[in-house]
C-alpha positions as CSV (number, residue, x, y, z in Angstrom):
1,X,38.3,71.3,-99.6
2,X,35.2,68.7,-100.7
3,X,34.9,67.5,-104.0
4,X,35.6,68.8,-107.3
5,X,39.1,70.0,-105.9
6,X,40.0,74.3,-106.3
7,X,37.9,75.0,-109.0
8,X,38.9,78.8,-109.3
9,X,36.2,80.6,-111.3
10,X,33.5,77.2,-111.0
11,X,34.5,77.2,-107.0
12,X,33.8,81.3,-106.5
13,X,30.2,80.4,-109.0
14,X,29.2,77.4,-106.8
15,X,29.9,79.3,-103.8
16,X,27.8,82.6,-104.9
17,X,25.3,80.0,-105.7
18,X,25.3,78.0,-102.0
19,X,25.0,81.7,-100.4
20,X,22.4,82.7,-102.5
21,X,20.2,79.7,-101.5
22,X,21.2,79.9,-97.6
23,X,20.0,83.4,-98.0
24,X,16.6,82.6,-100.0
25,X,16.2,79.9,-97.1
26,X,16.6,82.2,-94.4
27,X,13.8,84.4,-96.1
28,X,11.7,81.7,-96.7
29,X,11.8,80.7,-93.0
30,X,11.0,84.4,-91.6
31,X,8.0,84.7,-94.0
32,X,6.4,81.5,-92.9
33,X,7.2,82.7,-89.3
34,X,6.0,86.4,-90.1
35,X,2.7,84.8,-91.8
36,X,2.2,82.3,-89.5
37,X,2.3,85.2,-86.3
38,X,0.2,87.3,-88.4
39,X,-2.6,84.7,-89.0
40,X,-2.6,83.1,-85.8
């Protein structure tokens, strides 16, 4: 599915690697919304 084709151990790495992000996102966002609640 998408590009690069089944990868195998590169595939599992990329994918850790998209998570990881859509997590650090996610804590990003409730910060901002936890600071921004907290200062206004």
């Amino acid at each position: 599915m998408g590009m690069g084709g089944a990868g195998g151990r590169d595939a599992e790495r990329r994918r850790r690697l998209i998570a990881s992000l859509v997590v650090l996102a996610m804590v990003l966002a409730a910060g901002a919304t936890v600071l921004s609640i907290a200062l206004g």
